[in-house]
N, C-alpha and C positions, 0 to 999 in steps of 0.2 A: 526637559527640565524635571518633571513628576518621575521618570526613570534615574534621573542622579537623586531626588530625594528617598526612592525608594529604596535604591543600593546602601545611601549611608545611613539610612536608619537600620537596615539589615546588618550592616558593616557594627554599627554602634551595639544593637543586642549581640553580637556574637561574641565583641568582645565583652560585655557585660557578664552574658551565660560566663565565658572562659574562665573572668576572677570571681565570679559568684561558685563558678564550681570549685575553683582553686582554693577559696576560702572555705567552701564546704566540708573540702577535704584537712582543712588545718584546725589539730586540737589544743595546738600551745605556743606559744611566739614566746621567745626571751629574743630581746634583739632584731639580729638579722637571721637568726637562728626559728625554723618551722619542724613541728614533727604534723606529720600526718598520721592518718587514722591505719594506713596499712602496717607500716612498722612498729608503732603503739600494739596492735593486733598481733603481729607477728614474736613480740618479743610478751605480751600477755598469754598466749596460747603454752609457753614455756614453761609459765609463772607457776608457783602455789596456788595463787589467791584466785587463779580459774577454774579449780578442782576441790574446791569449798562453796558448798551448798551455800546456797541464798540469793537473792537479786540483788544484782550491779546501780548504783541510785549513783548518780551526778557526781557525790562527794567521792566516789569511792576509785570514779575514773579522774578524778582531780588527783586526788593524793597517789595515785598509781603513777602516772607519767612525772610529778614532782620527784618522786621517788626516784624511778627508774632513769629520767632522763635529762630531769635538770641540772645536774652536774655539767655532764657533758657539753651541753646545752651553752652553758655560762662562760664555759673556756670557748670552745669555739667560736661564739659570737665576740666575746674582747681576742681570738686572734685573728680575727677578719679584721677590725677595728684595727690592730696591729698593722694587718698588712702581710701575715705571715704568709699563707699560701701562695702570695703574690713573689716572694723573695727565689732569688734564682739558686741559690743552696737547698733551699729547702724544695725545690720545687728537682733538682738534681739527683735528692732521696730519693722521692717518691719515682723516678723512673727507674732506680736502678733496682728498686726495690721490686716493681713490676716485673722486672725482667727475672728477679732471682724469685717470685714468687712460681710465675708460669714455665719457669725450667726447673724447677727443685726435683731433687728423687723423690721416689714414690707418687709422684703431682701428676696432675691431667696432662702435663706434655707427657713426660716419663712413663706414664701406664700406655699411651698409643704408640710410642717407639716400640715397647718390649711388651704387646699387644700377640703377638704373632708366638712366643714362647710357650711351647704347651705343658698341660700338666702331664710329670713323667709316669712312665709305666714302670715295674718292678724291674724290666728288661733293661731299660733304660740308668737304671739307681745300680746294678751288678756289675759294671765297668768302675763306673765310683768309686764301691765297696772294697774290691780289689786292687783298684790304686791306693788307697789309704793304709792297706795293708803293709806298707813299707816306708818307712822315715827317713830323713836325712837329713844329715850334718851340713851347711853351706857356707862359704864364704862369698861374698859379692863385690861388683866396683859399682856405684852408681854415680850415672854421666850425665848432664845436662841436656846433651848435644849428642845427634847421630853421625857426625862428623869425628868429633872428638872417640866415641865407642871404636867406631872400626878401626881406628888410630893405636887405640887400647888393645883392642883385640888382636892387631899386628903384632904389635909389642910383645904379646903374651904366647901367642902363634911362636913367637922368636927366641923366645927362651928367657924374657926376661922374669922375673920370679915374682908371683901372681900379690904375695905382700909388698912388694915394693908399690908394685902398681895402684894397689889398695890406697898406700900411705902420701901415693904420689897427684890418682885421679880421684878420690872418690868421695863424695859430699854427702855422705851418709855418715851421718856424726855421730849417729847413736852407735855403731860398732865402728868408731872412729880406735879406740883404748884394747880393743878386741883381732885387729887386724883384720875387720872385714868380715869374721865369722857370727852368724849369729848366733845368738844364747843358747835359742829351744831349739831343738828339733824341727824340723819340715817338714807338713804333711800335705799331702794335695787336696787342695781345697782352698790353701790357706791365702794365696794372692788371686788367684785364678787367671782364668785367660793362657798367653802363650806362654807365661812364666812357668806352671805349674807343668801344663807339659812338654817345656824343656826338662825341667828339673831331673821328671821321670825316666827319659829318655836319656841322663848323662851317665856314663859309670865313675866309680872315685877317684879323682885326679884330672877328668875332663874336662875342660876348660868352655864353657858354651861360646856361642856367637852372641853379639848385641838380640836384648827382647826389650821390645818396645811395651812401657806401660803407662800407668797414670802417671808414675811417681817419676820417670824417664826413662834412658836406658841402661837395661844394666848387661851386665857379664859377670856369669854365675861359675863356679865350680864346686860340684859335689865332693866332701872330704871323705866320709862316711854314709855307709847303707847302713840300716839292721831292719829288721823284719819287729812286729809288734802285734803284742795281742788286739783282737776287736773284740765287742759283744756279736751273739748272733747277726746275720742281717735282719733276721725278721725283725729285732725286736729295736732297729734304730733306723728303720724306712720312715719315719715322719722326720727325723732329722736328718736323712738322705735326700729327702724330696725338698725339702727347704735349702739346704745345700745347693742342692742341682739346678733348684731354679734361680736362685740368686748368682753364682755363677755364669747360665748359660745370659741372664737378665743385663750381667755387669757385660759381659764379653760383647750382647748388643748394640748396647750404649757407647762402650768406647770403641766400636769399629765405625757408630751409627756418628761417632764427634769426629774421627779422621777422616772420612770422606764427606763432611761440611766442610771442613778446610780447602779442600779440592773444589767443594760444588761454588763455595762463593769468592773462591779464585784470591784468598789469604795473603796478602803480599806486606812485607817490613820494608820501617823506610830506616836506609843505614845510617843515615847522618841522626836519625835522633832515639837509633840505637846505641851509638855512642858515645850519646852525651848521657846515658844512662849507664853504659858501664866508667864515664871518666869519673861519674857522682860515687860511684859505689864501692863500698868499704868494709871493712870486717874488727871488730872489735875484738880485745884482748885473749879472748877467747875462739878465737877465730868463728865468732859467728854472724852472719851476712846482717850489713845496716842499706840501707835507700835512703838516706835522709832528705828532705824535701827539699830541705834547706840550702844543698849543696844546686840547686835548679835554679834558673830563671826563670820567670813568669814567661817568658815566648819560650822556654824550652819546654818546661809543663803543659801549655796549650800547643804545644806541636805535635802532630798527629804520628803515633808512632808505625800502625798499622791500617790497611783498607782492604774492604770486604765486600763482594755486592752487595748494598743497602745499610751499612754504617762504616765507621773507622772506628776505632779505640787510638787515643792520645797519651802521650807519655804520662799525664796526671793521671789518668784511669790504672797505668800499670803502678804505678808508684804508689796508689792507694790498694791495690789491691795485693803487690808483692810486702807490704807493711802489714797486711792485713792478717798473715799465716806467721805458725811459730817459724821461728828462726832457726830452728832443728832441723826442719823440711825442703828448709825454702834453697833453690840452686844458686851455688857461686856465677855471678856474672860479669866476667872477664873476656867474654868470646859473644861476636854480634852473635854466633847461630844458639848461643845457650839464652841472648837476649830473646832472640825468633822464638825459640823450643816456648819460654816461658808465656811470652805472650799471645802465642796460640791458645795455653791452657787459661790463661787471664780472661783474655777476649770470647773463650766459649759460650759463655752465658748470653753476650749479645747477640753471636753468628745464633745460638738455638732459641733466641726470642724473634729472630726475624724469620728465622724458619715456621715457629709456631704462628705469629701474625698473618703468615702467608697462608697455612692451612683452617684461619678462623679461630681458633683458638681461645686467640684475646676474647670474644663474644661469649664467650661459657660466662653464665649469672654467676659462679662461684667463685671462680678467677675475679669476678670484677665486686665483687664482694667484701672479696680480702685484699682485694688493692685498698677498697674503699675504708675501710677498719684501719690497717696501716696510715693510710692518710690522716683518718681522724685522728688517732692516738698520736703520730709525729707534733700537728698541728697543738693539742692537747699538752704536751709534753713541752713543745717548744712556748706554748703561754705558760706556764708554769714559771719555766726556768725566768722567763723576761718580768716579769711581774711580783718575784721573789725576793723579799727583804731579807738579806745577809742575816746569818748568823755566826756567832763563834762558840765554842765551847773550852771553856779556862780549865788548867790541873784544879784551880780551886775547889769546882763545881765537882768536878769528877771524885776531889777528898773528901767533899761536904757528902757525896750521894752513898760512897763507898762506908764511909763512917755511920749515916742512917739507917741502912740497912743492912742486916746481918745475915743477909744468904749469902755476902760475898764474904765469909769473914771467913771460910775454908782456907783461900787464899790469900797470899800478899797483895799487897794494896799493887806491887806493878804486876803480879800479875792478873789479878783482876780488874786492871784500871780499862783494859780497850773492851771487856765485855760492859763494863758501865758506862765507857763512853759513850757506845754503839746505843744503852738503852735510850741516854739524856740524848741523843740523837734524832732517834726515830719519835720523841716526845714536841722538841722542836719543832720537827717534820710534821709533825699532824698538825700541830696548833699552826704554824704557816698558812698549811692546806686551810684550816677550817679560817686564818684571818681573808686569805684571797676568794674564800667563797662566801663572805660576811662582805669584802668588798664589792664581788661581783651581782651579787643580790639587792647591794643599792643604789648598783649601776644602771642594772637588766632588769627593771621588772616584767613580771611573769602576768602575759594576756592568753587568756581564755576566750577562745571561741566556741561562741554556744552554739549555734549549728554542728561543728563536728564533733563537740562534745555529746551529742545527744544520740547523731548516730555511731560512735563510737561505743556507749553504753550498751546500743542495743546491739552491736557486734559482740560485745563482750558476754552480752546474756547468751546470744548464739553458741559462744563457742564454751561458756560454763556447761551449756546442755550438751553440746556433743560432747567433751570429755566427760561428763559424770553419765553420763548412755554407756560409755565405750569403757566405764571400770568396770571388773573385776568385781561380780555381786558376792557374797559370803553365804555358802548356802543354810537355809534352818533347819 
């Protein structure tokens, strides 16, 4: 008996210690909303007001976090109150946003892929210099589908004339009026990868094989060579070496995305790649539409692809082929231009799962900027829910244009949308400041003096080492 009293009194101080220390560490409550004393610290250390001589007194760490973080503070806790993080939309951002934050270029996945690229030698930069030596004139088809390419290339093998094929296959709209030819000149460097040199490697009038790129495949034929001046090498080896690494950097990455398609075994399902091209249309202009609209809700959540460790569903392609211009985007009339497409859709998931696997997700940085993104959505999405309509009448816009005479340069319609825009952003604030006059007499703001006290004296801390560590003026 005396051994169960003495567990649960042990049981009882521990958890006591746990929220006496958890309250230790909290300097501000709105809500259900807590700042602690390390991120207060963290974002003080940044400040002004910690590289300004004098001692830190109670009021001064009061008015700092009111400052800094009670904004914040007030939306987050009326959107919990909402419900908002809880919502399956919102909660669908936040992953895909993950995913695109830990695969982006330049980002801690992308530096450990192209990890192994070294910096070049001059030796290295003199193959370059000599290739750019020489420009050229091209015409191109670009194909959706590697099926449909070698089909093309038959064609053109056969005699049939390289502009028809242009007019016939090729979804490159921008020299849609041009027959396939580009504007400028071609210089190597300019796409990289296998494109550049085939390019090199054609003479005028030869017709290449399908090159597989970001953009699809194309079949190129060189019209024109000519030869061009360069500066020295010497004196353009910093924009050779940038050059060459960004090249050899790009060529990594898209070998390092097609053989992910392989590794996690990339498979289309045809039935509900077809109900994607029967939805799919081209407007007056003949430029590609996905409208949602033309879907049903079990076609949308029908899974269009599977991958070791996710799928992508036809609402993911359909959000994400809506999502790029319309200039770029490939005609989809063929299941394999449906497949081509949705390999490059579905990348960002197959390289999130790849990263996951090698740890990745655990980098404090990454989880950082998840965590910022979340706040702000959440932030953004109280906002909008909590926002008293406004309008803005021609009236308003005559009365403001009439009062003041900066606009009177102009006609009242032409300067009528730059004074909309102002009585706009004037609304806009006053909104702001009524939702944070509301939220303030919703949330009032509790002070804990234990963390307040130590937090003071973290802040005297860190005033002394920054003013140790300035820069003295000497006498």
């Amino acid at each position: 008996m005396k051994k169960w009293i003495v567990w649960f009194v042990f049981a009882a101080a521990v958890i006591i210690g746990l929220k006496c220390g958890s309250e230790n560490q909290c300097v501000m409550r709105i809500g259900s909303e807590k700042l602690n004393i390390e991120d207060a610290v963290k974002i003080y250390r940044m400040s002004q007001e910690a590289r300004k001589p004098g001692k830190v007194t109670i009021a001064d760490a009061k008015e700092f976090c009111l400052t800094r973080f009670s904004r914040d503070m007030y939306y987050l806790a009326e959107a919990k109150s909402l419900g908002i993080p809880e919502e399956d939309s919102i909660k669908a951002k936040i992953i895909r946003q993950k995913k695109k934050i830990l695969t982006r270029d330049l980002g801690l996945f992308y530096n450990q892929i192209v990890s192994d690229v070294k910096e070049p030698t001059e030796e290295d930069l003199r193959p370059l210099y000599d290739k750019r030596h020489w420009e050229y004139k091209l015409a191109h088809i670009l194909m959706p589908a590697p099926q449909l390419a070698d089909s093309v290339f038959n064609l053109a093998k056969n005699g049939v004339p390289f502009q028809q094929l242009v007019a016939q296959f090729s979804f490159d709209r921008r020299f849609a009026d041009k027959k396939g030819q580009w504007v400028d000149w071609f210089l190597y460097g300019t796409m990289g990868g296998d494109f550049d040199d085939t390019v090199i490697s054609l003479k005028p009038g030869v017709t290449s094989k399908p090159i597989h790129t970001r953009y699809g495949y194309h079949i190129v034929r060189v019209l024109k060579k000519r030869e061009r001046n360069q500066l020295p090498f010497k004196q353009i080896i910093p924009w050779l070496r940038a050059t060459y690494t960004s090249m050899q950097r790009e060529r990594k990455m898209f070998h390092y995305k097609q053989a992910l398609i392989e590794k996690y075994r990339f498979q289309v399902n045809e039935a509900a790649a077809r109900s994607i091209i029967k939805a799919y249309r081209e407007d007056q202009k003949g430029l590609p539409l996905l409208p949602k609209t033309q879907f049903t809700r079990q076609q949308l959540d029908a899974t269009l692809a599977t991958f070791d460790g996710g799928e992508f569903k036809v609402r993911d392609f359909v959000r994400e082929y809506n999502s790029e211009r319309p200039i770029l985007l490939p005609p989809l009339h063929r299941v394999d231009a449906v497949a081509e497409y949705a390999k490059k859709a579905a990348m960002v998931d197959m390289m999130y799962v790849d990263a996951v696997k090698r740890g990745l997700d655990k980098d404090p940085d990454y989880q950082n900027a998840v965590w910022l993104y979340s706040k702000n959505l959440y932030i953004t999405e109280c906002q909008k829910r909590i926002a008293q309509p406004f309008e803005i009448t021609r009236e308003e816009i005559r009365q403001r244009y009439d009062a003041d005479s900066t606009f009177h340069k102009q006609s009242f319609e032409e300067a009528a949308k730059w004074v909309e825009r102002g009585i706009r952003t004037e609304k806009m604030n006053a909104e702001y400041r009524r939702q944070l006059k509301y939220l303030q007499e919703k949330y009032p703001v509790e002070f804990c003096n234990q963390g307040l006290k130590k937090l003071v004296k973290r802040m005297e801390q860190v005033k002394i080492e920054l003013i140790n560590k300035a820069p003295r003026m000497k006498k």
